[in-house]
C-alpha positions in Angstrom: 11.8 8.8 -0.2 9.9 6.9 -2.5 7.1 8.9 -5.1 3.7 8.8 -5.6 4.7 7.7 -8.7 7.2 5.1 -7.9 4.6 2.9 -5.3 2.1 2.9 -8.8 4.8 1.5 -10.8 6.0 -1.1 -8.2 2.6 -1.8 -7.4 0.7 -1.9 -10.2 1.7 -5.9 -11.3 0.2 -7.0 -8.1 -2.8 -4.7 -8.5 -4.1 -6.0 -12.3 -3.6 -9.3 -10.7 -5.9 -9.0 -7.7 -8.3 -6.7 -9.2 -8.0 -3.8 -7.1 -7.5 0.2 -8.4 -5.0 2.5 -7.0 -6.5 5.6 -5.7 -3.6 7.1 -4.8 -0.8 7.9 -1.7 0.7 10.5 0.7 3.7 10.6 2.9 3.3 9.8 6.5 5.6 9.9 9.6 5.1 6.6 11.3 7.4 5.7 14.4 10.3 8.3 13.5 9.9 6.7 10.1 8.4 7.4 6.4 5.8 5.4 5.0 3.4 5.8 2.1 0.0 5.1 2.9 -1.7 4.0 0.0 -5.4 3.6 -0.8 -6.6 1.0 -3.0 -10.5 -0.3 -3.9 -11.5 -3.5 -5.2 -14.4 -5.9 -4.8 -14.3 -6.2 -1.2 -14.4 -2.4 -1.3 -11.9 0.5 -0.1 -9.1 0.1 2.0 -5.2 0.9 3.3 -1.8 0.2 1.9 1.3 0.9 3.1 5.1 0.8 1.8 7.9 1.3 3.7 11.2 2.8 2.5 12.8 -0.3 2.2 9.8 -1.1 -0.4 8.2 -3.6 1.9 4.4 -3.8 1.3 1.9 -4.1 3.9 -2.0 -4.6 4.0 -4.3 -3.7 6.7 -6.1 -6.2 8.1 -10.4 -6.3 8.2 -10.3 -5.3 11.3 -8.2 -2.5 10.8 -6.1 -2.9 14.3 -2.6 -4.8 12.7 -1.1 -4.9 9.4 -0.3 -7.8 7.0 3.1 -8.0 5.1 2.8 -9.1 1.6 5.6 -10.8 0.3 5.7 -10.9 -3.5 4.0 -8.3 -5.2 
């Protein structure tokens, strides 16, 4: 299982780049499976992360209903 610690690191690249601030993450059980939902602030204001296990990152979308896969981070 990836660390709080571990998502920063990976993360934190893609972050400086886009201007946005990691708040922090947590553990949670999502379809039998472990994620990390991570939340993240910026101009457009606060909102969700996720990486899986197989450190695949996703964003959530304005809406909030689906989630958006980011390929190079």
């Amino acid at each position: 299982m990836l660390s709080s610690f571990e998502v920063e690191k990976l993360t934190e690249r893609f972050f400086e780049e886009k201007s946005l601030h990691f708040e922090g993450c947590f553990p949670v059980t999502e379809k039998n499976e472990t994620v990390m939902r991570i939340y993240v602030w910026g101009v457009q204001g606060r909102f969700m992360m996720k990486m899986k296990q197989d450190r695949s990152l996703f964003s959530q979308s304005k809406d909030r209903k689906r989630w958006i896969p980011i390929k190079n981070y």
